[in-house]
N, C-alpha and C positions, 0 to 999 in steps of 0.2 A: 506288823505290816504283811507277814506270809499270811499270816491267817486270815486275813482284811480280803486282799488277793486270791486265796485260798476259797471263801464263803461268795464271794464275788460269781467266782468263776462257774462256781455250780449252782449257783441263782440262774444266771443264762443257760446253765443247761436246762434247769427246771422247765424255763420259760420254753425252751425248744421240745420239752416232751408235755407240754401241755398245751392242749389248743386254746384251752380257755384264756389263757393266760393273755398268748396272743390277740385273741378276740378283745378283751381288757385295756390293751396294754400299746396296740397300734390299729386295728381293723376298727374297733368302734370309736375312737377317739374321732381317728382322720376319718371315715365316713358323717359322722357328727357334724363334723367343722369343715368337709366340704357342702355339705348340705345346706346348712347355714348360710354360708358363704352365697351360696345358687340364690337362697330364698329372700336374701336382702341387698343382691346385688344391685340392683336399681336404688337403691338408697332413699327417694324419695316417693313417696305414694302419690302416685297422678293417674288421673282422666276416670273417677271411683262415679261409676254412675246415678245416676240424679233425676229423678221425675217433674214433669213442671205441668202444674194444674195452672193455667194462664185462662182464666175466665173474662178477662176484660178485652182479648186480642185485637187492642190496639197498637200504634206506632210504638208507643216508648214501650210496653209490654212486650213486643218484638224485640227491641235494642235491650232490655234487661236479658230476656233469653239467650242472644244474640252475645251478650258479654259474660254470662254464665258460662256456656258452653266454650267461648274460648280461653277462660280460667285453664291454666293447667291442673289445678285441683281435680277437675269435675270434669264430668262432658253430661250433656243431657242425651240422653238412653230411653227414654221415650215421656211422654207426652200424654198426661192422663186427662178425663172430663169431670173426676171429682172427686172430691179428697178419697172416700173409701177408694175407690181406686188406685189412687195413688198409693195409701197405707195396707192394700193388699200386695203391691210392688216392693214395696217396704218389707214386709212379713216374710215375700216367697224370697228375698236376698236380690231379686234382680233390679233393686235400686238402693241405695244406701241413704238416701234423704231424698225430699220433697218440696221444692216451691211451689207456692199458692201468690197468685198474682191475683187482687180480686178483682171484680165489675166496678168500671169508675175509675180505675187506677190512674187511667192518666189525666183523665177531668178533676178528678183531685187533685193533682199536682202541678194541674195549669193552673187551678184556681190559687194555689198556696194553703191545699190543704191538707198537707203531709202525707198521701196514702199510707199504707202499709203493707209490705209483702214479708209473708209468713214461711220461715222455712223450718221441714219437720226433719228432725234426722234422727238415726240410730243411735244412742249416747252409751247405751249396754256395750259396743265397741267404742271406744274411746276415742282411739287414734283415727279410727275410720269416719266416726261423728265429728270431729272438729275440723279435721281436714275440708268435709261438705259445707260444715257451717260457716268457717272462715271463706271458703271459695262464693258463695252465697253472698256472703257481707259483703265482699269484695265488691263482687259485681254491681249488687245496689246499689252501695255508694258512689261506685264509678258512674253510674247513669244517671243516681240521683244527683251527682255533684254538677255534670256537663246538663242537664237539662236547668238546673237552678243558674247558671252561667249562661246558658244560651236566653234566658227568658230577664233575667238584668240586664245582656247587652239588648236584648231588643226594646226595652226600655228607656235606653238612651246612654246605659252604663257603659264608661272604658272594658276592654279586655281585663287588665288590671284590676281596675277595681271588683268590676264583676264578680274575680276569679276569688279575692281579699273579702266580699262579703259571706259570699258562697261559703267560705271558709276561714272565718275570723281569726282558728285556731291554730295555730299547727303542733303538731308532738313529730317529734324524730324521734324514733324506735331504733336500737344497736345491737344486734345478739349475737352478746357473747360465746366464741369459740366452737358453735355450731350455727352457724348465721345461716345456712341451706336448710336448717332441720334433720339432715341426713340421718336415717336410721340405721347406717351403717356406723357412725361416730358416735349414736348413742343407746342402739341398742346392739349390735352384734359386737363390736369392740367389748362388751361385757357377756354375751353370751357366750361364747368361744372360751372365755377361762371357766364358766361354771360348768360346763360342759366338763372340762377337763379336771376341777375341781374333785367331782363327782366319780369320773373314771378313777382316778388317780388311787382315791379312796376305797375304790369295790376292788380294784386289781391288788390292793395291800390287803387289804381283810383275806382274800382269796389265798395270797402268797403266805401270807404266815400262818395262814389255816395249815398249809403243806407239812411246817415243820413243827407246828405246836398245837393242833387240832386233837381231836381225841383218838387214839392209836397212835399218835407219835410220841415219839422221846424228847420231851420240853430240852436235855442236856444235848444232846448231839450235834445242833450246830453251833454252839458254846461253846462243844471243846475243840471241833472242828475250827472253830475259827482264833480260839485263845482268848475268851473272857464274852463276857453278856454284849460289851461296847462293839467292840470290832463284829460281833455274832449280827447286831441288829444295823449296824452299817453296811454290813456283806447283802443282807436281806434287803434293805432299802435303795441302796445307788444304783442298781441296774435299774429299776424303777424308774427312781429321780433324771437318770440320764437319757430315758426313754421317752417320757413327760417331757424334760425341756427340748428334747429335739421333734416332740409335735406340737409343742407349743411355738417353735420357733419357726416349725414351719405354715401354722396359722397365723402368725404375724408377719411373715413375707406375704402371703396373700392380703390378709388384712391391710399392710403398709406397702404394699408393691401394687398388686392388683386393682385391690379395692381403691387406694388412694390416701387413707387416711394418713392425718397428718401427723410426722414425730419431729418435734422440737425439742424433744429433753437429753438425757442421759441415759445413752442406751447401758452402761455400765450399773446406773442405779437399777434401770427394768430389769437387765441380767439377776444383779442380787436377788430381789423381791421375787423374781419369778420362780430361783432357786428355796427359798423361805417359804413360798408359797407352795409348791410344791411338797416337800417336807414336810409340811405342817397336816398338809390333807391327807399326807401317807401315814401318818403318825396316828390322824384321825382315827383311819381304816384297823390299823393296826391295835388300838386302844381300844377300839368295840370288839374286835376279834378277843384277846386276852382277857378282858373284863366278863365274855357270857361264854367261853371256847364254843362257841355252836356255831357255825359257817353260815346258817340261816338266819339265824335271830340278830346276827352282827351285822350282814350283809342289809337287815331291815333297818338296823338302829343308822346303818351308813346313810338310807335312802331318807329318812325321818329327819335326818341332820344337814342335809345337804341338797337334798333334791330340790324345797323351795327356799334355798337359801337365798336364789336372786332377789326375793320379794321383799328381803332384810339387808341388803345390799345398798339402797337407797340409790338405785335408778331407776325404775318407775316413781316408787313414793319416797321424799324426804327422807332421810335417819332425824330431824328433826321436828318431826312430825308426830314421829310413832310415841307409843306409850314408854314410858324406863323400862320395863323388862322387854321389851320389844329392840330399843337400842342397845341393852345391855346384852341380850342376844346374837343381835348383826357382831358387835364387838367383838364377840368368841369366835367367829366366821374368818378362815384364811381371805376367802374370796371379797369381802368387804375391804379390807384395807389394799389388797394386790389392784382390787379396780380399781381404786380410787388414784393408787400409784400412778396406773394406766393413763388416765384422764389426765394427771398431772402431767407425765412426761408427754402425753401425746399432743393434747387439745393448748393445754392452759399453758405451757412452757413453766410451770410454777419452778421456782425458785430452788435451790438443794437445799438451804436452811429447813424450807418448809414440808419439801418433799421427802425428808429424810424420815421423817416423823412414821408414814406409813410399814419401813421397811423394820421400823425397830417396833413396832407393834407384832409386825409376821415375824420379827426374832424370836421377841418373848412368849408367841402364843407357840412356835417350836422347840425352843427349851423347855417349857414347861410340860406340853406334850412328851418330849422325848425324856423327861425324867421319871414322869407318871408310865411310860410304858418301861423303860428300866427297874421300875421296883417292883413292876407288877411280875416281869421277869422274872426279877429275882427273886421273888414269893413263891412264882411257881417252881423254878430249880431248886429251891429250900424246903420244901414240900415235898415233892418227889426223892429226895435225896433219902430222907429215911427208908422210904420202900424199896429204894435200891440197892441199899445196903443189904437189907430184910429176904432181899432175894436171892443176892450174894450169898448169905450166909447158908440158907436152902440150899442154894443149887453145891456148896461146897460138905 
């Protein structure tokens, strides 16, 4: 335990006579994850402008517009005379989609006979294209539904019925556990640990480059601290305890500020966030050992983790992707720690089921943390012949 305390103690010194380290370690973390925090505060995307080529400017053409523009989705942002126009608005960014209202529009629809209004959106952005095209739908439907209502009551129909022909159908739609869509409960709640993921990882390759990189003494802080275990524990928990207290304090923002929501077991996030942690320092640590080059480690860190979100399955499925694609996300601390996240946060999911995550980030840090133990001890087993060999020279 001296030597635990011992190797502890002169890790935080390290850390105070190296800037980078800090940079690493607290300065880019929490810049990161205030920034984020700025850039998704508003949670939901509204008022994404919208061009409307209205060629028929009649009355209901008006009221279509007219309930477009008060979508919170959308606002209309100007007002083209023809499609190229419109899709040059489109191209230069200063509209994100385009409705086309055509000539007739409303004469066809007093006659009953369905017009059609056209809307173009950007779909290359994804989130920004549906946003418009749902705002869009909305609108027509709303106008087309109250004008098909107004023209059966004038017919002689009750309000009721009217309303029951207009719409024969109904579906009620429920969505689950992010019912606003908030992009703050589904996508920065997962960006903020990848973030951290990634730091976590470049700040450990960095730290054990110090004591095991080329020109240092692979034994020294081995015997400094009393054995390889306590050597690579001294190396890691200042780390670790540096990590969970910017992690902790990106989840008081996230769940104070922002608002999101925790229903679970802040005792099980504790765990997992500690597991998780570990796992990506271990990461760092395993690439550093395996090529001793600070560079080439520092790439293999970025190659492994940089797009791991996109294997994470919160934009696309894990059920979706191809086997080595899921078998990939798998290997990923950050895949099972979010998924935790969701669980305790959004889903209130159950311990039975939520346990399952934390004992995944167990075994992907044991296994880690044994693979860099023998690699360790390869290299003090190695070095140990030359040492003697030099002993005997210098005596």
């Amino acid at each position: 335990m001296s030597g635990l305390v011992t190797a502890i103690r002169r890790e935080f010194r390290l850390i105070r006579r190296h800037p980078a380290l800090i940079g690493l370690t607290v300065v880019l973390p929490l810049a990161l994850c205030v920034l984020l925090a700025f850039v998704f505060r508003s949670g939901v995307a509204t008022n994404l402008p919208v061009a409307v080529v209205d060629l028929d400017r009649s009355s209901l053409s008006r009221q279509v517009v007219r309930m477009l523009d008060a979508t919170p989705d959308v606002e209309v942002s100007a007002r083209a005379d023809s499609l190229p126009e419109a899709r040059s608005l489109i191209l230069s960014g200063r509209a994100r989609g385009a409705l086309l209202l055509p000539a007739g529009f409303e004469r066809d629809a007093l006659r009953g006979a369905r017009p059609e209004a056209v809307i173009f959106y950007d779909n290359q952005h994804m989130s920004a294209g549906s946003v418009v095209a749902r705002g869009a739908r909305n609108a027509v439907t709303a106008a087309s539904g109250g004008l098909s209502v107004s023209l059966r009551e004038a017919q002689g129909a009750g309000s009721l019925q009217a309303t029951a022909a207009a719409q024969p159908m109904l579906l009620q739609t429920h969505a689950l556990f992010n019912p606003a869509l908030d992009y703050v409960d589904f996508l920065l709640a997962a960006l903020m640990p990848a973030v951290i993921q990634l730091m976590a990882a470049a700040a450990t390759t960095y730290a054990v480059s110090l004591d095991f990189g080329p020109g240092r003494h692979a034994r020294v802080l081995p015997r400094l601290a009393g054995g390889l275990l306590p050597a690579m524990l001294g190396k890691l928990l200042p780390y670790t305890f540096l990590f969970m207290l910017i992690l902790g304090i990106s989840d008081i923002g996230l769940y104070g500020w922002l608002g999101v929501p925790l229903r679970g077991s802040l005792l099980l996030m504790g765990v997992g966030a500690a597991l998780f942690i570990i796992a990506c320092q271990l990461i760092g640590a395993l690439c550093f050992l395996l090529t001793r080059d600070f560079a080439r480690a520092i790439s293999f860190v970025g190659v492994i983790l940089a797009p791991a979100l996109g294997y994470m399955g919160i934009g696309f499925p894990r059920g979706a992707m191809p086997p080595l694609a899921q078998a990939w996300s798998a290997l990923i601390p950050g895949t099972w720690y979010i998924q935790l996240r969701i669980d305790q946060s959004l889903r209130a999911t159950p311990m039975d089921l939520s346990v399952w995550p934390v004992l995944y980030l167990l075994a992907i840090a044991v296994a880690l943390g044994l693979i860099v133990l023998l690699r360790l001890d390869r290299m003090r087993s190695a070095l140990a012949p030359a040492t003697a060999r030099t002993a005997r020279r210098t005596a």
